[in-house]
Each structure stands twice: as C-alpha cells, then as structure tokens.
VOPAGU-2260 file (C-alpha; in pm, 1 decimal, decimal comma):
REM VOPAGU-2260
SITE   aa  ch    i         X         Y         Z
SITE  UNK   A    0     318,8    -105,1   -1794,5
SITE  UNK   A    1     337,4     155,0   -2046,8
SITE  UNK   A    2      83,4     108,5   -2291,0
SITE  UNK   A    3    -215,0     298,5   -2448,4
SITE  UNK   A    4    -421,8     277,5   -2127,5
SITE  UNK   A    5    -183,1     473,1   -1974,7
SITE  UNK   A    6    -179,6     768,6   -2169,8
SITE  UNK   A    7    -451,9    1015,0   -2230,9
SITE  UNK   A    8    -708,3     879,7   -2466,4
SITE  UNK   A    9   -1035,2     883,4   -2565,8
SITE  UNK   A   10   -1338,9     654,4   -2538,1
SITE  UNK   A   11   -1653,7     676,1   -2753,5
SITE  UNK   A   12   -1984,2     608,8   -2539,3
SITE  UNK   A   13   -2161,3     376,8   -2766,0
SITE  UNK   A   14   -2500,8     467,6   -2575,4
SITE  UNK   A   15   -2493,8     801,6   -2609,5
SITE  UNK   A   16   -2257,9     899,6   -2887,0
SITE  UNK   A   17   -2002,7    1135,4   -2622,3
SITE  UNK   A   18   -1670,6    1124,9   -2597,0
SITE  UNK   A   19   -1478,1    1019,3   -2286,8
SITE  UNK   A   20   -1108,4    1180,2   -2209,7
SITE  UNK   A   21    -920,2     943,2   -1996,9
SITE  UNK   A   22    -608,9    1104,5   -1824,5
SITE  UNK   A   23    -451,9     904,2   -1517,0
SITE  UNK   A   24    -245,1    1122,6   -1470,3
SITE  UNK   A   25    -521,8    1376,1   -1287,2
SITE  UNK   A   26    -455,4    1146,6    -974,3
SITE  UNK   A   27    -147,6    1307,9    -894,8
SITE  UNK   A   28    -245,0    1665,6    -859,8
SITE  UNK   A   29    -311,8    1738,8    -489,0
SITE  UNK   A   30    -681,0    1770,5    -413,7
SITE  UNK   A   31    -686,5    2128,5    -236,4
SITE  UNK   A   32   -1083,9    2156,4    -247,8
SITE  UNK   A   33   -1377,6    2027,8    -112,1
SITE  UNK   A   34   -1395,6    1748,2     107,8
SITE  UNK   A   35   -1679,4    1574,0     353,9
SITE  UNK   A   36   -1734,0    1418,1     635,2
SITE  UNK   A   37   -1892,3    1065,6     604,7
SITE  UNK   A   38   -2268,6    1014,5     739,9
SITE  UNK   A   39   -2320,2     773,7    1017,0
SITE  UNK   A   40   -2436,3     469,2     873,3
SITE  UNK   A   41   -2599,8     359,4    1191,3
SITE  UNK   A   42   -3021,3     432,7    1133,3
SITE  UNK   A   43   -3286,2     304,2    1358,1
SITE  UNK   A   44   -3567,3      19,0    1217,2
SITE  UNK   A   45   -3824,0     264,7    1273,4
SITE  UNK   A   46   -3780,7     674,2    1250,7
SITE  UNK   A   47   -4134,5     808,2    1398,1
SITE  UNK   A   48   -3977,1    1165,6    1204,4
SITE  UNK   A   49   -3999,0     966,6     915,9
SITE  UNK   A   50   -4225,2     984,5     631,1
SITE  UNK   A   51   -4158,3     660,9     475,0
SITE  UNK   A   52   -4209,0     492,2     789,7
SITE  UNK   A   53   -4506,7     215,3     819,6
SITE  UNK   A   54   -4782,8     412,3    1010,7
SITE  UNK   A   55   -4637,7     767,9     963,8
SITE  UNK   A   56   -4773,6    1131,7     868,0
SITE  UNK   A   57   -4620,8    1289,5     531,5
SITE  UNK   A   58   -4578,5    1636,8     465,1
SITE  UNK   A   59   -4934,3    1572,2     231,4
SITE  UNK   A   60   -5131,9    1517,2     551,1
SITE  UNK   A   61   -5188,6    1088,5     412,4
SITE  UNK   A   62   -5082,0     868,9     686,7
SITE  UNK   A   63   -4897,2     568,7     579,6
SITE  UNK   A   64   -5064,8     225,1     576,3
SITE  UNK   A   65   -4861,8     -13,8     773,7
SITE  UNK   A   66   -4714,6    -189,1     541,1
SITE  UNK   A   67   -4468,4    -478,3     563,4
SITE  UNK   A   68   -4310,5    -536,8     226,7
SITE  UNK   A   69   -4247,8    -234,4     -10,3
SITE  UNK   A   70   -4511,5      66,0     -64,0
SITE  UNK   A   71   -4586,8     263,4    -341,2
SITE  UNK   A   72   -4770,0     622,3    -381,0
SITE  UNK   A   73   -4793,5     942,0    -566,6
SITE  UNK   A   74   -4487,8    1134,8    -494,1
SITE  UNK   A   75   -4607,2    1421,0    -266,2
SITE  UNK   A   76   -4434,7    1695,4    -409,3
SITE  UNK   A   77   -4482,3    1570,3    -760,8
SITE  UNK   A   78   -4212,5    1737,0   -1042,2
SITE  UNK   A   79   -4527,0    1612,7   -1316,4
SITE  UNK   A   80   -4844,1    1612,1   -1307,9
SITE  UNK   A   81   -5127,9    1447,0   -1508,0
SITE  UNK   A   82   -5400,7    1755,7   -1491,1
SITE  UNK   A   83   -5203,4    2010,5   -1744,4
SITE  UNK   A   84   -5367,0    2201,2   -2011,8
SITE  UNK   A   85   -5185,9    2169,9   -2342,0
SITE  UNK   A   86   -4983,2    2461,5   -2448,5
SITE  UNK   A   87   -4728,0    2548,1   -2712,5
SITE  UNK   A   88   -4470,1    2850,5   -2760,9
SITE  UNK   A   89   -4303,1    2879,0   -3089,5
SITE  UNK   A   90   -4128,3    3202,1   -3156,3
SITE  UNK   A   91   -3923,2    3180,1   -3463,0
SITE  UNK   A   92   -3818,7    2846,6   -3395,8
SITE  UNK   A   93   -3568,6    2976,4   -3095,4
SITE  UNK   A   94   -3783,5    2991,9   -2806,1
SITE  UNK   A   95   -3971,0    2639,7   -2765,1
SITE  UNK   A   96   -4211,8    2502,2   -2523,3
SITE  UNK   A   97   -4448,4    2228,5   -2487,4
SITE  UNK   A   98   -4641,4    2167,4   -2147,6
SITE  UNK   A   99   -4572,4    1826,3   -2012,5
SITE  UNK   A  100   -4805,5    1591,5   -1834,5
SITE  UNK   A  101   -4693,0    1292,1   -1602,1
SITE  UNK   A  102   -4684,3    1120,5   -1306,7
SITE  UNK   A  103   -4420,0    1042,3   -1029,3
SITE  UNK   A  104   -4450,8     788,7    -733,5
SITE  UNK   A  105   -4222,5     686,4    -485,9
SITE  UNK   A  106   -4153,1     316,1    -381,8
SITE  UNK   A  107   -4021,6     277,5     -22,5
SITE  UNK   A  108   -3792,4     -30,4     -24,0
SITE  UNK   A  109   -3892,3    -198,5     304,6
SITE  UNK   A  110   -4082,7    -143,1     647,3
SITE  UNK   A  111   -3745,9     -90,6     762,8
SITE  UNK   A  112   -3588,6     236,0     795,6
SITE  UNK   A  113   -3205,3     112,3     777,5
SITE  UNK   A  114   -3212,1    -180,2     550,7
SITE  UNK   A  115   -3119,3     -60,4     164,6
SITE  UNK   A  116   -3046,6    -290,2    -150,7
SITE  UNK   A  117   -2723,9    -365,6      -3,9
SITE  UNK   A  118   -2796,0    -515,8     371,7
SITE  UNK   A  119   -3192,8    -640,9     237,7
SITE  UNK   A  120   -3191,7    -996,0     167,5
SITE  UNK   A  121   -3253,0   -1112,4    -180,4
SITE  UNK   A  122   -3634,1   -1224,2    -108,1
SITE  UNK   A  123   -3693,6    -869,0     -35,4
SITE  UNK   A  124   -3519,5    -738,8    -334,3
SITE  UNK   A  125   -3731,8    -965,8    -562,4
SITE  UNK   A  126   -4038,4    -804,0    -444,7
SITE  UNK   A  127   -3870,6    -480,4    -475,4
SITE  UNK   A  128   -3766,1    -606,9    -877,2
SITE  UNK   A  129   -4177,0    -749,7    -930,3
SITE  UNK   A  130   -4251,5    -452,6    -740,1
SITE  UNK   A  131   -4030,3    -204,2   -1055,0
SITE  UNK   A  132   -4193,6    -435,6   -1332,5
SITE  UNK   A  133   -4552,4    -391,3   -1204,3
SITE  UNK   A  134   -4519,7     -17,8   -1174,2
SITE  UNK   A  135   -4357,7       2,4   -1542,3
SITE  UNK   A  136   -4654,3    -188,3   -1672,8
SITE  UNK   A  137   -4929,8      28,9   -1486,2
SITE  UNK   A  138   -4745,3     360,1   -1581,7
SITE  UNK   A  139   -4691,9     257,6   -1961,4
SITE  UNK   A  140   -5068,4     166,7   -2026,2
SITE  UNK   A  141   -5155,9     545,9   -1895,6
SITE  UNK   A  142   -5319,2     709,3   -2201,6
SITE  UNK   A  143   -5050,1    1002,1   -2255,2
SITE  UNK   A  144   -4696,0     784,9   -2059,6
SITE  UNK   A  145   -4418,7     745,7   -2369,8
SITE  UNK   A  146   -4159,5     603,6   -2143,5
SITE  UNK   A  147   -4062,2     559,0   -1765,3
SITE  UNK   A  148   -3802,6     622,0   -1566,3
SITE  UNK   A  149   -3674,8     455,0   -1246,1
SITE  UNK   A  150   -3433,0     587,3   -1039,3
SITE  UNK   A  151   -3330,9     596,8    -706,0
SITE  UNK   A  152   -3077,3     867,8    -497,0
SITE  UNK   A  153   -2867,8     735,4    -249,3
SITE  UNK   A  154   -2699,2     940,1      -6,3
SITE  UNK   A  155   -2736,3    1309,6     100,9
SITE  UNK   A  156   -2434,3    1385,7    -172,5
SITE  UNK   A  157   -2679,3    1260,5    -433,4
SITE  UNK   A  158   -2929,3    1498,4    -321,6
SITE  UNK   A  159   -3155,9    1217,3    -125,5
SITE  UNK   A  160   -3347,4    1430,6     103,7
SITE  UNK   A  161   -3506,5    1139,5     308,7
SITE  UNK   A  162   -3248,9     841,6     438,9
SITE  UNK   A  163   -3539,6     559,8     445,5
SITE  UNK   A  164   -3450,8     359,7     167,5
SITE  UNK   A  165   -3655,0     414,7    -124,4
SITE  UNK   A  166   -3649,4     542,7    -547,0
SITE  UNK   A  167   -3878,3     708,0    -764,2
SITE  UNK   A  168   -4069,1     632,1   -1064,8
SITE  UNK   A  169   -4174,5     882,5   -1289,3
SITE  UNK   A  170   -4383,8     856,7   -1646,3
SITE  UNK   A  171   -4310,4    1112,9   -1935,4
SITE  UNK   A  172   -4551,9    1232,2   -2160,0
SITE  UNK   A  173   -4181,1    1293,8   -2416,3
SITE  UNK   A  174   -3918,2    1064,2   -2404,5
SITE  UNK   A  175   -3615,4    1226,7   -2210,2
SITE  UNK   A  176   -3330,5    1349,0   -2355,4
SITE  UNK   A  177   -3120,6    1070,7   -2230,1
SITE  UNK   A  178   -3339,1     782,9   -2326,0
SITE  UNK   A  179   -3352,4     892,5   -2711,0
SITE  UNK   A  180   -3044,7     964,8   -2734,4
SITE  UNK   A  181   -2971,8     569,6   -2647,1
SITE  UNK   A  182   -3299,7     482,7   -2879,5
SITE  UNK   A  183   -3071,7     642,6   -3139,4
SITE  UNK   A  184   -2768,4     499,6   -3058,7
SITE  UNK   A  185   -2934,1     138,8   -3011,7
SITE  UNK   A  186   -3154,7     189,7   -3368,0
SITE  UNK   A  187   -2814,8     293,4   -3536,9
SITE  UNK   A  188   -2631,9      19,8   -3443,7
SITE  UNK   A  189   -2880,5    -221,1   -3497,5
SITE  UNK   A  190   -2933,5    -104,7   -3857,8
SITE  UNK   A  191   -2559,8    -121,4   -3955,6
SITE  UNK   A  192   -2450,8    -442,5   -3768,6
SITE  UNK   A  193   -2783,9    -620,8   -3762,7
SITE  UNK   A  194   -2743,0    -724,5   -3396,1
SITE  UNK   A  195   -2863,4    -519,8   -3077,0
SITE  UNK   A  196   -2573,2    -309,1   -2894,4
SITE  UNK   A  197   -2588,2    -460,7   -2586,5
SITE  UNK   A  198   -2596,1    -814,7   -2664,7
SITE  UNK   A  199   -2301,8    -744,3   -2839,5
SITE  UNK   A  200   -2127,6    -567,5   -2537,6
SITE  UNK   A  201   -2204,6    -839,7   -2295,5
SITE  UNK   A  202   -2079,6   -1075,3   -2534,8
SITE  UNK   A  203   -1720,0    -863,0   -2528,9
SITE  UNK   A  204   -1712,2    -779,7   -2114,2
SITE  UNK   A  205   -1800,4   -1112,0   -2041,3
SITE  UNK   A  206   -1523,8   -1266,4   -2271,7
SITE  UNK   A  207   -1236,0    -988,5   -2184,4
SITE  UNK   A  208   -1365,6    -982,3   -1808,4
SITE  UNK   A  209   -1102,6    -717,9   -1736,5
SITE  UNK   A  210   -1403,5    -436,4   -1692,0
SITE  UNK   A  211   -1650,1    -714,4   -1485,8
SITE  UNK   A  212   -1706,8    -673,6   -1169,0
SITE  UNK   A  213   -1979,4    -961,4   -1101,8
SITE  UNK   A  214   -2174,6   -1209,5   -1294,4
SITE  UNK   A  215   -2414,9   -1477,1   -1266,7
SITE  UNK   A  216   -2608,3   -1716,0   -1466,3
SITE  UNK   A  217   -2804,0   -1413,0   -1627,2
SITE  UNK   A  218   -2675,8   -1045,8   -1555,3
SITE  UNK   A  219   -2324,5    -889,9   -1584,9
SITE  UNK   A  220   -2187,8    -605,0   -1380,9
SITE  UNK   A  221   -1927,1    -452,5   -1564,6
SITE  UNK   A  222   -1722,5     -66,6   -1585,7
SITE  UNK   A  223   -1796,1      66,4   -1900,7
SITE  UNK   A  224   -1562,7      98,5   -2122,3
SITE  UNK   A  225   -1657,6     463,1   -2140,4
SITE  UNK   A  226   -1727,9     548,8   -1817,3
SITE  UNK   A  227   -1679,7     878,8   -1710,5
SITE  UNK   A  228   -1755,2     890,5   -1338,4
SITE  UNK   A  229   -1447,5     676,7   -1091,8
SITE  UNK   A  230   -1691,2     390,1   -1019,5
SITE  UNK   A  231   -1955,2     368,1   -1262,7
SITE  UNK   A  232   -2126,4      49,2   -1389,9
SITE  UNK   A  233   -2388,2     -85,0   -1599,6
SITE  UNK   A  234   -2541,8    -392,6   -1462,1
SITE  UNK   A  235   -2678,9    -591,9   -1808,9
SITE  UNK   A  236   -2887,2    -884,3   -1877,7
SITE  UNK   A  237   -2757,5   -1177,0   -2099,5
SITE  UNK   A  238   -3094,4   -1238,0   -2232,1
SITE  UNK   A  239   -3218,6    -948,2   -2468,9
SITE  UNK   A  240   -3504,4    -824,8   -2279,9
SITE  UNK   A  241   -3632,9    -513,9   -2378,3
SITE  UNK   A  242   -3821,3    -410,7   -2019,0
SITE  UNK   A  243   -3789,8    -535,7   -1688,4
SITE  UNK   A  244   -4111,4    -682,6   -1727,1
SITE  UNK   A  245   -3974,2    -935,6   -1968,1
SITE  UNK   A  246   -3747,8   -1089,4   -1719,6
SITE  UNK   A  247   -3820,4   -1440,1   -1599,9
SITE  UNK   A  248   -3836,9   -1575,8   -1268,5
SITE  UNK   A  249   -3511,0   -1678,4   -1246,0
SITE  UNK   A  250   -3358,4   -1355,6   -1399,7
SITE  UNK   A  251   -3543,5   -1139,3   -1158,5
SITE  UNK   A  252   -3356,8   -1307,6    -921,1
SITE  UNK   A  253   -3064,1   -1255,5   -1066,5
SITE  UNK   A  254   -3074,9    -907,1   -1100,7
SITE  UNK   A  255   -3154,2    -881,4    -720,3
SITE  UNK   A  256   -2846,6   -1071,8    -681,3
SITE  UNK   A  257   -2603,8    -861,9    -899,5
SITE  UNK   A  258   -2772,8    -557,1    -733,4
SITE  UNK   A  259   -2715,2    -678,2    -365,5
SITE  UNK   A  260   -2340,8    -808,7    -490,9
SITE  UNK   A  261   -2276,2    -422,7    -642,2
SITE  UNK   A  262   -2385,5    -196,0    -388,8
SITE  UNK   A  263   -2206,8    -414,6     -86,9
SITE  UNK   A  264   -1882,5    -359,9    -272,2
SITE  UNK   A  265   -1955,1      -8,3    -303,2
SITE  UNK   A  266   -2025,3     -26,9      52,5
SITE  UNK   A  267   -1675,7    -196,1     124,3
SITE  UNK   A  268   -1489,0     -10,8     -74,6
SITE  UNK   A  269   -1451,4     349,4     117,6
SITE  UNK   A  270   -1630,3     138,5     481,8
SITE  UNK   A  271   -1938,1     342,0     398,8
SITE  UNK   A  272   -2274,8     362,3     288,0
SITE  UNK   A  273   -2176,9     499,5     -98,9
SITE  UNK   A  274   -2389,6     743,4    -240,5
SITE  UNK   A  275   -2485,9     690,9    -584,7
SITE  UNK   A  276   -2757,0     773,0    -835,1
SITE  UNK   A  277   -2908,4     436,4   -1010,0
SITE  UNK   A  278   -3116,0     458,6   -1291,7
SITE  UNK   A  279   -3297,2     165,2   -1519,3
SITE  UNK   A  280   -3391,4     223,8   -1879,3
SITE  UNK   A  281   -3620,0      46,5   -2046,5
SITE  UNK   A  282   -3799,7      75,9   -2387,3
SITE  UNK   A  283   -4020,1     349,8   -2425,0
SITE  UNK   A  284   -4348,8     367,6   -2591,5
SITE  UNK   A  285   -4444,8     405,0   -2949,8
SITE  UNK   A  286   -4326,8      79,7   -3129,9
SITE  UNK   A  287   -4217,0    -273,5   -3080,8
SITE  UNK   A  288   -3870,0    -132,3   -3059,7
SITE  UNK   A  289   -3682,2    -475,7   -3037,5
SITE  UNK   A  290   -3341,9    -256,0   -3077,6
SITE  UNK   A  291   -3366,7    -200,8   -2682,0
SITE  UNK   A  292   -3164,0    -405,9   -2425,8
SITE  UNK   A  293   -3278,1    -340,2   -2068,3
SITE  UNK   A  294   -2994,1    -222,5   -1830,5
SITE  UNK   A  295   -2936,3      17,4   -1511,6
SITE  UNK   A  296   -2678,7     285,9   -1456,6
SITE  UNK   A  297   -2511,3     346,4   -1112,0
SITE  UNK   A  298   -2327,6     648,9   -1072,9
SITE  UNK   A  299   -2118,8     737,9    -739,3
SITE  UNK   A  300   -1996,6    1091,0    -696,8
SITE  UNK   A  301   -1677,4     961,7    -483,2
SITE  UNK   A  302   -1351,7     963,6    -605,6
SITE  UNK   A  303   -1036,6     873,6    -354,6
SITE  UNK   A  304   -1194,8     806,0     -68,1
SITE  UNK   A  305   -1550,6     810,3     139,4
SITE  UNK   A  306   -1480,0    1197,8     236,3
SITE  UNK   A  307   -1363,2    1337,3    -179,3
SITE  UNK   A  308   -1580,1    1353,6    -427,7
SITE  UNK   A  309   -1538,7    1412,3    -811,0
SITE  UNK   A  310   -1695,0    1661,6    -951,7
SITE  UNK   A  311   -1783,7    1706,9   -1308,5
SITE  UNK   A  312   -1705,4    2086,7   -1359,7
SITE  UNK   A  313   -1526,5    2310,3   -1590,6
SITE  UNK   A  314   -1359,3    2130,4   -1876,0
SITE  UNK   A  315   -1587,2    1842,2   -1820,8
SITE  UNK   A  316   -1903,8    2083,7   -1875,0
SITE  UNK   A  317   -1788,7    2328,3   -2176,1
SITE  UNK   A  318   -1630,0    1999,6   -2361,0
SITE  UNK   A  319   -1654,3    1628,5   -2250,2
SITE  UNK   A  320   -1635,8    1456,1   -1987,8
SITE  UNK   A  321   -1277,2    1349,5   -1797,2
SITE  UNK   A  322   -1186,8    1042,0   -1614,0
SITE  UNK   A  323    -914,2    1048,6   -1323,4
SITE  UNK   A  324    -841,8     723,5   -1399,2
SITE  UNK   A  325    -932,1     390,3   -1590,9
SITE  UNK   A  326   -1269,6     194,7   -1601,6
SITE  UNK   A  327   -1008,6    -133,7   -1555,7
SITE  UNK   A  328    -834,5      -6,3   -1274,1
SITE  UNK   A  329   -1228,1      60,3   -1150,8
SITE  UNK   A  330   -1338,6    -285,9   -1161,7
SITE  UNK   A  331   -1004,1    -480,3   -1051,7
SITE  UNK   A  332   -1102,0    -207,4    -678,3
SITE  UNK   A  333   -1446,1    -340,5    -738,3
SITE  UNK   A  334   -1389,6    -686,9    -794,8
C-alpha cells in the first residue's frame, strides 16, 4: 500500500519535543556489521556466585537477609551519594557545575535467581509494583530528593552486569534532563489545550488501536507514534495518575498484568530473553504538578532478530533519531 507511511517522514515526539525520521526503506540494506550470539536463557533458582541471592555475600562485605519476596538496599557501588559538600563552578557562564547529592538502591525482583517480570506470576509482580510505590514515597520525602527515577536493565546488551532479576531506584537532588524536558512538554500542552497529554494520547491509541499492543480495564501498551527504537512502547494508565503511588488496587494489578503481557511477547518474539532498558516517570517534586500522567518506557536494542541489534549512531547522534521501520508495523509483530 503506497501511502504516507511508506515513505520517509517525520514524527514529532510530543514528550520530548524531537523529531523522529522514519525511513523503511533502511531494512533493505544488508547488515554487514555487528552481530551476537544469544545468552542462554536457562539460570539456576539459586546462584551461590550471586549477589542478589537470598543469604549471599556482596562485593560491600553485607550478607543478604534471606528474603522471600523482593529486597531492597543501598546500591553498593552507589553513582550518588547523600554526604556531598555543596559546590559551584561558574566561569563566564561556559563552564558550569553544581555538586549533586542522592541516593540509589537496588530492588531484587524475587528470591529466585531465574524468574524476571516475564515468567513471575502476577502476585509477585504486585509486590514488586507496592514494592516501586513505597520506595517512591520514602525517597521523595528525603529533605534534598526533587524527583526519582526507576529503571531497570535487562540483558548483558543493556549493560546489566548481574543476571538475577532486579532494577534500580535512584533520587536526584535536580530533576534529569529527560524528566523536564517531559515537565515542559506536559506543562505546554496542558496550557494550550487545557487537557493533560497523555490522557489525550490514550484516548487516540486506544480508539485507532493500530499502535496497541495490549490493554486492559486500566493500562494501555501501545508503540509510540514517535518511537525511535524497532520495538519501543509506552505502557500508560487510563486514569490520570500522576505517581505510581496514586494507583489503586485494582490498577496496580493491572499494570503487573500489562507488564507480564509485554515482556512475554518480547520474549516470543526473537525465542529469547529480550534485553531492554525500562524506565517509569513519575512527577517530580516542587509543586502539585497535576500536568503529569504516570507512564514507563521500554526500550530494546534488537532490531531483525535475537542476534542484530540497532544501534543509534552517526546520523542518529549529530541530527535525530532514525527508525528502520514503522511503530505500526511494530505493534501488529507485537500484538
């Protein structure tokens, strides 16, 4: 069918403001570089080389409790710290520094070494959701914390060092950079159209469904329109929430549901475990800021199959990022 989604084009990211160049055509250049070979998927329940494991030595010297639902703790080779004196540079308004206090913990998913958000079942990743909204609270009310981040890295292609199944939550004395720029984004629209961004965009996916990949009763799972890596979603709540700590009972379980539903069709769609990097944003501190719509970002590095990966290089760097090929024909693979 030759219409405009066929064609180079681009997409605006209403979140962030960037532009998106689509160009299926990039698909049918032969891929002549870098290629991998999948990890086993196979793990043991219990690794006693591991250092998320129940009853196990970190690299700090603690020992873990032996725990038998999730387990949180200060992340041993913390990227921020609370104990920093303050400091400023300022030379001619060029070179600019601030020091930067905060805190990062870890949250191991489960006791078990080789169950992730995907194979867990959905009581487990409702304690893992209370589990996110509890830690958000505590970090928030910390004295200097302007907004927190949850994320977790799956995968050694994402960088995930340790294969227990776990994420990280870290608290920001500044918001970061990606965060305000959706603040902005979400304040702008809000002021011109007099409705939040989101609740708008749920409104449209869930109508059009051709970018959905799941739904239920109250979260959507769609391709963004202006996705720029091959399988990324957004998983949104219908409700306008503006935390995860405003979700209900029922829409905590929903979200464990959509997150279960996503990552197992990642899973089935290359016959491996996909490596992604998932992040949640929230409101940050510093006003009511009833402009914000919780959601959570996935983004998978792989591209044609479980051994290529796209990489974001180049063109994509020095001017905007470039899709291989369309958010629709995403979610259709997805779906």
């Amino acid at each position: 069918m030759d219409d405009w989604r066929t064609r180079p084009h681009r997409r605006l990211n209403q979140l962030t403001g960037e532009w998106v160049l689509v160009s299926p055509r990039r698909l049918e250049r032969p891929w002549q570089g870098e290629t991998f070979e999948p990890i086993p998927s196979v793990r043991p329940p219990y690794d006693p080389d591991c250092f998320l494991c129940p009853g196990n030595l970190r690299a700090s010297g603690e020992r873990n409790p032996h725990y038998e639902t999730t387990f949180a703790f200060a992340n041993d080779y913390a990227a921020l710290i609370e104990d920093v004196p303050e400091a400023h540079l300022d030379e001619r308004g060029l070179l600019v520094a601030r020091s930067e206090r905060g805190s990062c913990r870890v949250l191991s998913f489960s006791p078990r070494h080789d169950l992730d958000i995907a194979t867990l079942d959905l009581t487990s990743i409702r304690t893992i959701v209370d589990m996110w909204a509890a830690q958000f609270l505590e970090l928030m009310a910390l004295p200097y914390a302007n907004a927190v981040t949850i994320f977790e890295n799956r995968g050694a292609m994402m960088g995930a060092s340790e294969p227990h199944p776990h994420c990280q939550i870290w608290a920001n004395e500044s918001i970061p950079v990606e965060l305000a720029k959706e603040t902005r984004a979400l304040e702008a629209y809000a002021a011109s159209h007099g409705e939040c961004l989101l609740c708008a965009y749920v409104s449209l996916e869930a109508a059009s469904e051709e970018r959905l990949v799941y739904a239920n009763e109250h979260v959507v799972v769609v391709v963004p329109f202006w996705a720029s890596w091959p399988f990324e979603t957004l998983v949104l709540p219908r409700r306008h929430v503006r935390s995860i700590d405003e979700l209900a009972a029922e829409e905590r379980d929903a979200l464990a549901d959509a997150m279960q539903t996503l990552t197992s069709r990642y899973d089935r769609l290359f016959g491996v475990p996909f490596p992604y990097s998932m992040g949640i944003h929230q409101r940050p501190a510093g006003g009511p800021h009833e402009e914000w719509h919780l959601h959570a970002h996935y983004y998978p590095p792989l591209l044609r199959s479980a051994t290529i990966r796209k990489y974001q290089v180049g063109y994509e760097m020095l001017a905007q990022p470039q899709r291989d090929f369309s958010p629709e024909d995403a979610a259709r693979r997805l779906r």
